[in-house]
C-alpha positions as CSV (number, residue, x, y, z in Angstrom):
1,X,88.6,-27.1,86.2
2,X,84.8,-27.6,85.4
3,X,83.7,-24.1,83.4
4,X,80.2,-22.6,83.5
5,X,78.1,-24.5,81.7
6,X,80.0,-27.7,81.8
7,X,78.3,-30.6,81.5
8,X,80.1,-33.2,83.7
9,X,79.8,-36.1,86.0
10,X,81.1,-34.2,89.3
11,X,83.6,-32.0,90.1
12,X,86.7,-31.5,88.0
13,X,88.5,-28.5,90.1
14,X,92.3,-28.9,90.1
15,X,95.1,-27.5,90.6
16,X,96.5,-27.0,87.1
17,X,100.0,-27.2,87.4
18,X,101.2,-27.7,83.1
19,X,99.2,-27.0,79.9
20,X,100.7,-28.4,76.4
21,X,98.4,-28.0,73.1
22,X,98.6,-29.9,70.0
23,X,97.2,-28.3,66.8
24,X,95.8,-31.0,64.1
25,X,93.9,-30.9,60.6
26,X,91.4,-32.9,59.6
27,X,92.7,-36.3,58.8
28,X,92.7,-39.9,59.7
29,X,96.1,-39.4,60.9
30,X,95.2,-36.9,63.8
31,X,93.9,-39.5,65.9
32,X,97.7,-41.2,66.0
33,X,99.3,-38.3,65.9
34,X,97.2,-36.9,69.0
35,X,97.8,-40.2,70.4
36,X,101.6,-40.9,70.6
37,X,101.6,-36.9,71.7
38,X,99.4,-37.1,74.7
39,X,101.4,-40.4,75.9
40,X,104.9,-38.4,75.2
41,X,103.1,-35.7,77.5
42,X,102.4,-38.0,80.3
43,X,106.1,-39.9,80.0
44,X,107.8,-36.5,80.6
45,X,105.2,-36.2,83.5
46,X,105.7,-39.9,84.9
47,X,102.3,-40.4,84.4
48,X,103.2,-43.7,82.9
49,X,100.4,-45.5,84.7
50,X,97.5,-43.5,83.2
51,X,98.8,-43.6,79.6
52,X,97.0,-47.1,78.4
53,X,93.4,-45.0,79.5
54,X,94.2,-41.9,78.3
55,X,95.8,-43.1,74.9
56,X,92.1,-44.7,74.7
57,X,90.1,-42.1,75.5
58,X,92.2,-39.4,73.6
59,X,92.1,-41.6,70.9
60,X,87.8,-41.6,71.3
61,X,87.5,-38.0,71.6
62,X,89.6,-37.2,68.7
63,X,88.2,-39.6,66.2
64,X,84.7,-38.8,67.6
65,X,85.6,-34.6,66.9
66,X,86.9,-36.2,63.3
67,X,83.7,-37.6,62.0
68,X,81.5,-35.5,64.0
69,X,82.7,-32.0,63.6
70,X,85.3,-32.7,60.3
71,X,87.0,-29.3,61.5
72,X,90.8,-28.5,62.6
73,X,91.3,-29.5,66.0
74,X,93.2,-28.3,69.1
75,X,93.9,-30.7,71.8
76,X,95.5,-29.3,75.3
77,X,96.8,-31.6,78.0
78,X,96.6,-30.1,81.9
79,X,98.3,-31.7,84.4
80,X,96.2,-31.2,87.7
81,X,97.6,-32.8,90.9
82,X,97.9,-36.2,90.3
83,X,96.3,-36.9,86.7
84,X,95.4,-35.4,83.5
85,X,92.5,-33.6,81.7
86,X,92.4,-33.7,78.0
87,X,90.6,-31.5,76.3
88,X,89.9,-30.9,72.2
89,X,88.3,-28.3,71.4
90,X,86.5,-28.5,67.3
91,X,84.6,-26.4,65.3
92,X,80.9,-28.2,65.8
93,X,78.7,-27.2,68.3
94,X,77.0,-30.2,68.3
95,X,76.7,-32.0,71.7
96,X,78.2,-35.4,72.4
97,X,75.0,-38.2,73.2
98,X,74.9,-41.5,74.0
99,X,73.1,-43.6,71.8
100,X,72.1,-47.3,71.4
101,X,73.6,-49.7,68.5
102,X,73.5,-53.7,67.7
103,X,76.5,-55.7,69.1
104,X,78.0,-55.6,65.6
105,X,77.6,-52.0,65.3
106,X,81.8,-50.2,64.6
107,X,81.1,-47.3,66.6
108,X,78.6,-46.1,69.6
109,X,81.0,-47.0,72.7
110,X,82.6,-43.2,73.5
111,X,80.0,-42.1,75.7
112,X,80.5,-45.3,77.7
113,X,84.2,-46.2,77.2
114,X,84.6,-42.1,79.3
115,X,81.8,-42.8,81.7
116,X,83.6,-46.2,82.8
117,X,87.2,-45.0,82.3
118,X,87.6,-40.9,83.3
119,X,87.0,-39.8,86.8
120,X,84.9,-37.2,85.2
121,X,84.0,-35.7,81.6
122,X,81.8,-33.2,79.9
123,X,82.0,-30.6,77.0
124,X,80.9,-27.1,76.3
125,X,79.8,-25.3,73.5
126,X,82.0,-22.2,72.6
127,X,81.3,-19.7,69.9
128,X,82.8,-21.6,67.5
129,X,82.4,-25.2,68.1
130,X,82.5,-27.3,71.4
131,X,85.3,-28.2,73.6
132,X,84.9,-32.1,74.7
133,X,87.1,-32.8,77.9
134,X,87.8,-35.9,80.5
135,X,90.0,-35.9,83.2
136,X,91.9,-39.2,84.5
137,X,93.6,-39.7,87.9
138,X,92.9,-43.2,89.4
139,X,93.8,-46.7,86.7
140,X,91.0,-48.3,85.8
141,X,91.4,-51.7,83.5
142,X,89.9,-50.6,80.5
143,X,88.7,-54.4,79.9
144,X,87.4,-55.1,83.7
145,X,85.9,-51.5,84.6
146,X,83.7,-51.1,81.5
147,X,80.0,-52.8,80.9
148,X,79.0,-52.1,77.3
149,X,75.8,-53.9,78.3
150,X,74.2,-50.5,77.9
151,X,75.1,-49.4,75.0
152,X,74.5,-53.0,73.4
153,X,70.9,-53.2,74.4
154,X,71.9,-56.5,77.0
155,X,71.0,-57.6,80.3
């Protein structure tokens, strides 16, 4: 379900079949906590397949929106047809970008680890914030589908 102004990697329309939202503060702990929720979503959903990417990538997001935005957060998990789009919505309306950092570098892999493991992803700004979403249908190994080559300055 790609809104105006989305920016995304192709088209996210879906039938949206189940919406569940998580509120969270500010806090280390949000990331777990947003974590084990989203994988309790998909269980109840048999989604049991996806829930090794999207435990990764919700995990990303979240701690992203956490250092980035430092605001309370509100996560919402749609089902649509066969997968999942995760959305969290935060109060910054600064814009997601990928960057480049050394191979030793403990951050700089989100924009990569969603390009390589969501079927599609993009944010919006809202009047309060942004709302930073990926959607996940097909299993991808998150150690063989992703090339951090790019983001590492290699070959």
């Amino acid at each position: 379900m790609t809104l105006p102004g989305d920016e995304g990697t192709g088209d996210s329309a879906r039938p949206t079949t189940v919406v569940e939202q998580l509120s969270l503060p500010p806090r280390a702990s949000s990331a777990r906590e947003a974590r084990r929720w989203v994988v309790r979503q998909l269980e109840v959903w048999s989604l049991e397949p996806l829930c090794e990417q999207v435990e990764l990538l919700t995990t990303e997001v979240v701690t992203n929106s956490l250092l980035h935005a430092g605001t309370p957060m509100l996560v919402e998990v749609v089902r649509e047809g066969a997968g999942v789009r995760v959305s969290v919505t935060d109060g910054s309306s600064v814009v997601p970008t990928r960057r480049r950092y050394s191979p030793n570098a403990s951050t700089g892999r989100g924009m990569t680890l969603l390009s390589g493991l969501a079927d599609d992803y993009g944010w919006h700004t809202t009047p309060g914030g942004k709302v930073t979403w990926f959607r996940v249908e097909r299993v991808r190994d998150a150690w063989g589908d992703v090339r951090f080559d790019d983001v590492m300055g290699g070959p």
